[in-house]
C-alpha positions in Angstrom: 75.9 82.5 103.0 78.8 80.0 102.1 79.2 80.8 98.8 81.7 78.5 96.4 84.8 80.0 95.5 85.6 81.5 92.2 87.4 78.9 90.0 88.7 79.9 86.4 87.5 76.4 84.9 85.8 73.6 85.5 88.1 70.1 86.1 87.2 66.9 85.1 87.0 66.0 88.7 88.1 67.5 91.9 91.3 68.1 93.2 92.5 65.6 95.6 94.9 65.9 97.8 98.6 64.3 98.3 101.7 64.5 100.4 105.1 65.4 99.4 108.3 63.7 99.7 109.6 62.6 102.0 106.6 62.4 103.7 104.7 60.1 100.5 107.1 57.4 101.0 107.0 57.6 104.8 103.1 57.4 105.1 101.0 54.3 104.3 98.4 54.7 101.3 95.2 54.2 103.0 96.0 57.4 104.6 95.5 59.1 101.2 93.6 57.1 99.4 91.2 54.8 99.7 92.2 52.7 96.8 88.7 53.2 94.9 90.3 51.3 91.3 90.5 48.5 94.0 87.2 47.2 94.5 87.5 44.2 96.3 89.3 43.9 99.2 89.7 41.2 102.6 90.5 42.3 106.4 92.1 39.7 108.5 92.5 39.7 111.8 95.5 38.7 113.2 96.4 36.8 116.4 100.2 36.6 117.8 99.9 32.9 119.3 102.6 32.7 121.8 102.6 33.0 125.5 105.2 35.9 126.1 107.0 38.6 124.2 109.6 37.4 123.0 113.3 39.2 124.0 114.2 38.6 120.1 112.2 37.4 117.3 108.8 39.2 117.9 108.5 41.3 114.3 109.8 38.0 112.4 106.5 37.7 110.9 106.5 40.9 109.7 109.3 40.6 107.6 107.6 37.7 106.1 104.5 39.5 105.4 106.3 42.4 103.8 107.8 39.6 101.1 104.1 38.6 100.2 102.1 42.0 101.0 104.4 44.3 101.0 102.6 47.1 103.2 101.4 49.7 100.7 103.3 53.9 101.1 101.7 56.9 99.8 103.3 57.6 96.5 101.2 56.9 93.7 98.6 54.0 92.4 98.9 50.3 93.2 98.5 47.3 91.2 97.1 46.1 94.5 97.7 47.8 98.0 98.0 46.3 101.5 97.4 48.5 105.0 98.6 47.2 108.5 97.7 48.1 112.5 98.5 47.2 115.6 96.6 46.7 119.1 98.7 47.3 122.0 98.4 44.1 123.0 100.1 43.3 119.9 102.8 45.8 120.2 103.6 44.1 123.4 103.3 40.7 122.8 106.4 41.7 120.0 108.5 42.5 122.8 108.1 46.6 121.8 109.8 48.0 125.1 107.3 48.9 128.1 108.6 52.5 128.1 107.9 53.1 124.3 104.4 51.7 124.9 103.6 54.1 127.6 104.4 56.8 125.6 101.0 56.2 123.4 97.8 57.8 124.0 95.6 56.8 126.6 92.9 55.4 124.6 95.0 53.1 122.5 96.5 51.9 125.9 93.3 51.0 127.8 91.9 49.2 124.5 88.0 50.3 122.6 86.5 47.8 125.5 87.4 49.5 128.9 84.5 49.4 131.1 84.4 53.7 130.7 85.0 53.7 126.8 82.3 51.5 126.3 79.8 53.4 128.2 80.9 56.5 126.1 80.8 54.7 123.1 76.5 53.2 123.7 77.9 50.1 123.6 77.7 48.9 127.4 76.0 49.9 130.5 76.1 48.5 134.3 77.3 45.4 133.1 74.9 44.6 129.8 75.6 44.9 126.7 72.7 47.6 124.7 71.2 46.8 121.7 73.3 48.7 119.9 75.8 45.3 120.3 75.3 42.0 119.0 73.3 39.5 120.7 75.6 37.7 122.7 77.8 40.4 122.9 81.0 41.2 120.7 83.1 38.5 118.9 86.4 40.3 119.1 88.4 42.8 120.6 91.8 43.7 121.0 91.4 42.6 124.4 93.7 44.6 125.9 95.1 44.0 129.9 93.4 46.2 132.9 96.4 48.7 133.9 97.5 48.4 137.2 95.3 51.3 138.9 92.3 49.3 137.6 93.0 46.3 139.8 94.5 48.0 142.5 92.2 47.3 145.4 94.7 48.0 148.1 92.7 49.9 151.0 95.1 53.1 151.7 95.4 56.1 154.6 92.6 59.4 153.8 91.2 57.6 150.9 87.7 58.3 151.5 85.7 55.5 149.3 86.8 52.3 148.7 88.8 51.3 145.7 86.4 50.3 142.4 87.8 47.6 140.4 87.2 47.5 136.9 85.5 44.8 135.1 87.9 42.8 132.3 85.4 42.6 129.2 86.9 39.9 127.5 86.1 38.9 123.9 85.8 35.5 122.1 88.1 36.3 119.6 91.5 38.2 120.4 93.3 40.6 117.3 96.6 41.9 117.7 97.0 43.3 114.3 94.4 44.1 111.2 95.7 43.8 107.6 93.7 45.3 104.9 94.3 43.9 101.5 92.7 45.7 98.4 92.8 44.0 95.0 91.1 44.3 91.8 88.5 40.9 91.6 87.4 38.5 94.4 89.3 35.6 92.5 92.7 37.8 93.0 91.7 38.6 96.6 91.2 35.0 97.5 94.4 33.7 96.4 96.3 36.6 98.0 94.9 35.8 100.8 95.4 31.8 101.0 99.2 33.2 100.4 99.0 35.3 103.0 98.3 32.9 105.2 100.7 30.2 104.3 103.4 33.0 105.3 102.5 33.7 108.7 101.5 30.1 109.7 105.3 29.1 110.4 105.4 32.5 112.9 102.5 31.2 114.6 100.6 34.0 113.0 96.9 32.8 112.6 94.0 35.2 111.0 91.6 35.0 113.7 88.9 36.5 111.4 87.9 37.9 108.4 85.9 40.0 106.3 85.7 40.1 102.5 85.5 44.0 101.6 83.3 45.5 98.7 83.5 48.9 97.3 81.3 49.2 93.7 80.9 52.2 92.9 78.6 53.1 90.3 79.4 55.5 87.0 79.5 58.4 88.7 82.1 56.6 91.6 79.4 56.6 94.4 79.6 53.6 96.7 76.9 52.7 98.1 76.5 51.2 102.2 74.1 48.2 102.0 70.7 50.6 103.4 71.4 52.0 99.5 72.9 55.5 100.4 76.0 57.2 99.3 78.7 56.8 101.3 82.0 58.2 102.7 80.3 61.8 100.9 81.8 63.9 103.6 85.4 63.9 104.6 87.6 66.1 106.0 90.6 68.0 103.4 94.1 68.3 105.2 96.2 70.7 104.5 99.9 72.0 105.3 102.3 74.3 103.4 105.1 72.2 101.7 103.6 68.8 102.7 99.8 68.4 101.5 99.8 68.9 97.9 98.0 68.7 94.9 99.1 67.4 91.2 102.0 69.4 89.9 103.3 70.1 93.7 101.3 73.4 94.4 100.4 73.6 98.3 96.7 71.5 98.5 94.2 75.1 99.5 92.6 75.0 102.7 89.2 74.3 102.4 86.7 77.2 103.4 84.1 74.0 105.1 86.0 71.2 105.7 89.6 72.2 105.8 91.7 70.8 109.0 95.6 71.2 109.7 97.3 67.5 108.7 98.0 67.2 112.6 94.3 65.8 112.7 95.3 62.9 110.7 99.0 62.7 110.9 101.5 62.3 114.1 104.3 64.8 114.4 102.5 67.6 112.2 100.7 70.7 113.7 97.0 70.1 114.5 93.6 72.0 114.7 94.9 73.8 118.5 98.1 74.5 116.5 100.1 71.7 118.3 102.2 69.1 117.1 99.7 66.2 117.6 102.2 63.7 119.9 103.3 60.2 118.7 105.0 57.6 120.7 108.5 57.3 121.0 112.0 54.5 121.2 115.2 55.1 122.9 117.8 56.3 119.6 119.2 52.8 119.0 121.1 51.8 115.5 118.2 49.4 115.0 116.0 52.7 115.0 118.5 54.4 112.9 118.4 51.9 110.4 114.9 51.5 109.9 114.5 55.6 108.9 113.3 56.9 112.6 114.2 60.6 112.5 115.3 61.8 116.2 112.3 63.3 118.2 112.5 67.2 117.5 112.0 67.6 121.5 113.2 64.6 123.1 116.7 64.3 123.4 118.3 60.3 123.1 114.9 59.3 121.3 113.8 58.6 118.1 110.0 59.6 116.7 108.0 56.0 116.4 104.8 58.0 115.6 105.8 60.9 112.8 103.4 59.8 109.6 101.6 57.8 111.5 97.7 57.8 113.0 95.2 56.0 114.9 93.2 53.6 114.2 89.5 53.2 115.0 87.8 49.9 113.6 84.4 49.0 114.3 82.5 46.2 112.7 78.9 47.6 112.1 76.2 44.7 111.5 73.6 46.3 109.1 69.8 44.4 109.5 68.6 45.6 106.0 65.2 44.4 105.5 64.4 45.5 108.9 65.2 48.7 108.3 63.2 49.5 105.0 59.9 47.5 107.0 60.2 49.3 109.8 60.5 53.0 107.4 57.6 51.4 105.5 55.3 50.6 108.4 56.0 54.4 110.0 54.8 55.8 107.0 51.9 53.9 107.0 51.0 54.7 110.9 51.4 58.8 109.6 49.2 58.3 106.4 46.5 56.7 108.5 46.9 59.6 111.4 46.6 62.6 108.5 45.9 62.2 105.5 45.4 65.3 104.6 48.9 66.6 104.8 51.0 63.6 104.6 50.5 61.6 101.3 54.1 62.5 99.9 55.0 60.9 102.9 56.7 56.6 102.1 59.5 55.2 103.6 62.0 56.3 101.3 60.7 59.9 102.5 61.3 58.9 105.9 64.9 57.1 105.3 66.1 60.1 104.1 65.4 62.1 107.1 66.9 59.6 109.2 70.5 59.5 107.0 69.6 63.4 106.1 70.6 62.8 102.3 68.8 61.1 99.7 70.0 58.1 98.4 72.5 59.7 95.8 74.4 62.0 98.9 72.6 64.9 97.9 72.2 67.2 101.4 68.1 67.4 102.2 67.7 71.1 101.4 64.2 73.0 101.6 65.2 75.9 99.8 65.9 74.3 96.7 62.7 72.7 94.4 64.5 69.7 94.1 64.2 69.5 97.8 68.1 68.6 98.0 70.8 70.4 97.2 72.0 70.2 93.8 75.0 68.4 92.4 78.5 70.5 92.5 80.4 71.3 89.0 81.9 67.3 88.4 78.4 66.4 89.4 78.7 64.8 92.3 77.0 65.4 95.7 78.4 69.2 96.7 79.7 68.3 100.2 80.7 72.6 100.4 78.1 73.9 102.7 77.2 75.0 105.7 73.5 74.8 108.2 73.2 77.9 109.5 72.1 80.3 106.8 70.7 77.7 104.4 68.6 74.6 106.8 69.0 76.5 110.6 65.5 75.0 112.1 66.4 71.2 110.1 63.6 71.8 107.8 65.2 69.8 105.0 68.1 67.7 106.5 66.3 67.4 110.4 68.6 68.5 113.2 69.1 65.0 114.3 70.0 63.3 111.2 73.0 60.9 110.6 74.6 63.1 109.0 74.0 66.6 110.7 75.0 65.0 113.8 78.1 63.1 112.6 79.3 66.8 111.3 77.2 69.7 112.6 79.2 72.8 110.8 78.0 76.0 111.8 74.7 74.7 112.9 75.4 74.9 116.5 75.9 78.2 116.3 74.0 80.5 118.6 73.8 83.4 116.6 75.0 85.1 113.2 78.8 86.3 114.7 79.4 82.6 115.9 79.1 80.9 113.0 82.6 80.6 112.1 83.7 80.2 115.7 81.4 76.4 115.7 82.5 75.8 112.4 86.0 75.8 113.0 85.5 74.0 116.7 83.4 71.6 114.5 86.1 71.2 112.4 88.9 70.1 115.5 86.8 66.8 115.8 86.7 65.8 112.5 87.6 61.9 111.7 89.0 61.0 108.1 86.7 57.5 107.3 88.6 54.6 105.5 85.5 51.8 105.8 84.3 49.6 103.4 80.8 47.2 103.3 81.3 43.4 103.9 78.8 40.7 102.7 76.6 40.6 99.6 74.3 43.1 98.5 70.7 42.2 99.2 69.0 40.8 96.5 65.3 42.1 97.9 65.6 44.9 100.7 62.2 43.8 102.0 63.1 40.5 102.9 65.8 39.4 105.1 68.0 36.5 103.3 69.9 35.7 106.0 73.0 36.6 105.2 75.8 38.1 107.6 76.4 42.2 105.7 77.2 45.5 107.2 80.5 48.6 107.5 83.7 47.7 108.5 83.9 51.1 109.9 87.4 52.5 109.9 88.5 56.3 111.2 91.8 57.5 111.1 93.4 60.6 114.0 95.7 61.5 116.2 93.5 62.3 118.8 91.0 59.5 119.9 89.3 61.1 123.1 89.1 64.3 120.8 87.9 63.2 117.7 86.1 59.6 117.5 85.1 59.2 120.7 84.0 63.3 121.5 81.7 62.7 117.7 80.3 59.6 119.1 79.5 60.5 122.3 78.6 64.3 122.6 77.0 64.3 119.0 76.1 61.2 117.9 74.5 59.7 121.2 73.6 63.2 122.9 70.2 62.7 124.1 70.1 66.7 124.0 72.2 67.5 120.5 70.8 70.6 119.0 68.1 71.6 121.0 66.6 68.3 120.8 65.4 66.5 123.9 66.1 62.9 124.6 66.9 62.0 120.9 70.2 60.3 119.6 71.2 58.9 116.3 68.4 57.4 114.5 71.1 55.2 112.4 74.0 54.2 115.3 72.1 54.7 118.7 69.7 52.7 120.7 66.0 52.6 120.0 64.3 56.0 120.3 62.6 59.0 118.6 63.4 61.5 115.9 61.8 64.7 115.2 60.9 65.5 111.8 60.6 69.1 111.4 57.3 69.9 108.7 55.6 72.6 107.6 52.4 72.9 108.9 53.3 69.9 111.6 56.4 68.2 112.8 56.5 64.8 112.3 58.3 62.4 114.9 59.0 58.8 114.7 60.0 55.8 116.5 63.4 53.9 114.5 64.7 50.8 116.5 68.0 49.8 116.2 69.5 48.8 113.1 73.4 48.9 113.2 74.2 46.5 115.7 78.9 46.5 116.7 79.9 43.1 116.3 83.5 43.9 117.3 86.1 47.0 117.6 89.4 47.9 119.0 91.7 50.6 118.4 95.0 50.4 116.4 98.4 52.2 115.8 98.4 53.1 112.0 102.4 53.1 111.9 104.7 54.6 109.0 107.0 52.9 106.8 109.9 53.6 109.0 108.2 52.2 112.1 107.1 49.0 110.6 110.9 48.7 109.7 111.4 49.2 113.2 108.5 46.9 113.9 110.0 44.0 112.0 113.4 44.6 113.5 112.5 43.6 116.5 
């Protein structure tokens, strides 16, 4: 069973996790924390509005950002914090050199909206955008240029089918960076932001878009997503010797369930396959030098651009409330009429929480408790320490192809009894640490659609994209045949479909349409301190 550990005490809360110097001042905030005294918050979208990169000049505005939001480090607590990244597209239209941007990871290169990505991803197919998009298609994008080998269409000797040229999805709206601003009331946000702007407008900086960020979390610190659940309850907890720490500077404990090396959320530190997760890199220049880039520890005459940095996955996730709790309501109603003999515990609160797999508080759907979940941990908040296999194996309480079991499966995968710590920690190499907040108000009535424009600015951070965001959304999330199941995906993210409901004496299975529609996405370089130095140097 996966039993707690022993602890001598209780705490007032639980430990959370920090780094330690150098590496605090190195790293930007968001990475640890996600600023939760800071309750209101703004993303804007940047756009770089000039033709070509320039030879000098490019990170100007930069400079001037950093004198009115001065990009936020890992240290301590904030009056008011500020995060920053970059598309590659916006990396290049700064004049960064062509060699150093080569050196990034595929992914970030090709840009969230290459043809192939966004097939992975359930967000385009043979040219149409799903449901799972916007009507319309997405706003913005990073949209980033077609290599070269995608519009090479040059015929050549023993190739035996013709060249395929890829498609340029292009977006409305173009972003070359994102900067997240966290403050402490909307009236504080506002005029931050209005300064903001007046401070980039003379670099031909213009915020493209923006989204006004809300995190309230009630008196027990559980924010809640606009649906009403709990959210951001299950997180991966780093951990290196001598660099993740708790208070007091004792090494930070690898966690028995959800414990992953810092290379999963860091560059240059060792990661889950016990590599040091690769970073991009600039030629050794005093410029480098002078902005804190420590020399690569394997490439001679360069500098590491990447050490303490991450990537950055953004999505914006349109959330159609009212439809959601009419469509629960009016699936409970089709099973009370079909049996009403065994289902009258059976509302659409019952069946939302079998779609997220929690109740509304975070507690994990558990049927062998009486409660029916499992019960709070020791600071009494939702225990996120378990595992499937030995306590829900068949989904009885949290159904095999819930939110939440699919966006983190543990052990459940697991074949048999002597595998279970083999999936857990292979289910552990694709974890993603979440940084997202809700935009737009909260709904007054979640029956009745107002109108109004709300949903998740999604945001992931890792070092791996192919690995980690993309291998959870595409081989967990939207696998058709996750877990045994057949020709199911996620009843919360995917495209309209079924989910099965295992129930003692029947299983219950229901239709849930799409909800959660992606009005935009890209992916971003999270850089350190030292590299937006560099950044602005240029």
């Amino acid at each position: 069973m996966d039993q707690r550990p022993v602890s001598a005490a209780p705490q007032k809360g639980p430990p959370s996790w920090k780094l330690a110097p150098p590496h605090d001042t190195l790293t930007q905030g968001m990475v640890v924390s996600g600023f939760a005294t800071l309750p209101t918050g703004r993303s804007l979208f940047l756009q770089f509005c000039w033709d070509k990169a320039p030879k000098k000049g490019g990170g100007a505005w930069l400079a001037a950002l950093q004198a009115i939001a001065p990009i936020s480090d890992a240290d301590g607590r904030e009056a008011r914090a500020a995060g920053l990244g970059f598309t590659w597209e916006g990396l290049r239209k700064m004049g960064l050199n062509a060699n150093t941007l080569a050196s990034f990871d595929r992914p970030f290169k090709e840009g969230m909206f290459q043809e192939d990505r966004l097939r992975r991803l359930g967000d385009r197919r043979e040219g149409k955008w799903l449901g799972t998009v916007i009507e319309g298609g997405p706003k913005w994008s990073g949209n980033t240029p077609l290599d070269n080998a995608a519009v090479d269409s040059e015929a050549r000797a023993f190739d035996d089918e013709e060249k395929v040229v890829e498609e340029h999805i292009v977006t409305p709206i173009t972003v070359h960076a994102l900067l997240l601003l966290y403050e402490k009331d909307e009236e504080s946000a506002e005029a931050w932001c209005r300064a903001v702007g007046d401070a980039l407008a003379p670099h031909n900086v213009k915020i493209v878009h923006d989204l006004p960020l809300d995190l309230r979390p009630d008196e027990r610190g559980i924010a809640r997503e606009h649906f009403g659940f709990a959210d951001g309850v299950s997180q991966p907890a780093p951990f290196e010797p001598g660099v993740v720490t708790v208070k007091g500077g004792a090494d930070y404990p690898q966690d028995p369930w959800n414990g992953v090396p810092l290379g999963e959320v860091l560059m240059g530190h060792v990661n889950g396959h016990h590599e040091v997760a690769l970073g991009p890199v600039v030629i050794d220049t005093p410029e480098g030098r002078a902005a804190g880039l420590p020399a690569h520890a394997r490439g001679e005459g360069f500098l590491d651009l990447g050490l303490d940095g991450s990537y950055m996955v953004v999505r914006e996730l349109k959330q159609n409330v009212a439809a959601f709790w009419k469509s629960m309501g009016e699936a409970a109603e089709r099973i009370n009429k079909r049996d009403p003999e065994h289902s009258g515990h059976i509302d659409a609160h019952w069946l939302a929480t079998r779609v997220i797999g929690r109740d509304l508080d975070g507690n994990l759907l558990c049927p062998v408790n009486p409660t029916g979940v499992l019960p709070v941990d020791k600071y009494n908040q939702p225990d996120n320490d378990f595992l499937f296999y030995d306590r829900d194996r068949l989904g009885l309480g949290c159904p095999l192809g819930s939110h939440v079991r699919r966006g983190n499966p543990r052990d459940g995968l697991a074949p048999k009894p002597s595998d279970k710590q083999t999936l857990l920690d292979a289910a552990n190499n694709h974890r993603i640490l979440r940084r997202g907040r809700k935009y737009g108000p909260t709904i007054a009535d979640p029956q009745t659609d107002d109108g109004k424009d709300r949903g998740l600015l999604f945001i992931c951070l890792n070092t791996d994209i192919t690995r980690q965001f993309e291998f959870v959304q595409q081989t967990w999330m939207l696998n058709p045949n996750f877990a045994f199941l057949y020709d199911e995906t996620d009843p919360l993210l995917g495209p309209r479909g079924m989910l099965t409901i295992p129930e003692k004496p029947l299983r219950r299975i229901i239709e849930v349409d799409t909800f959660v529609q992606m009005a935009g996405g890209e992916y971003f370089f999270l850089p350190s301190m030292p590299a937006i130095r560099y950044l602005a140097s240029l």
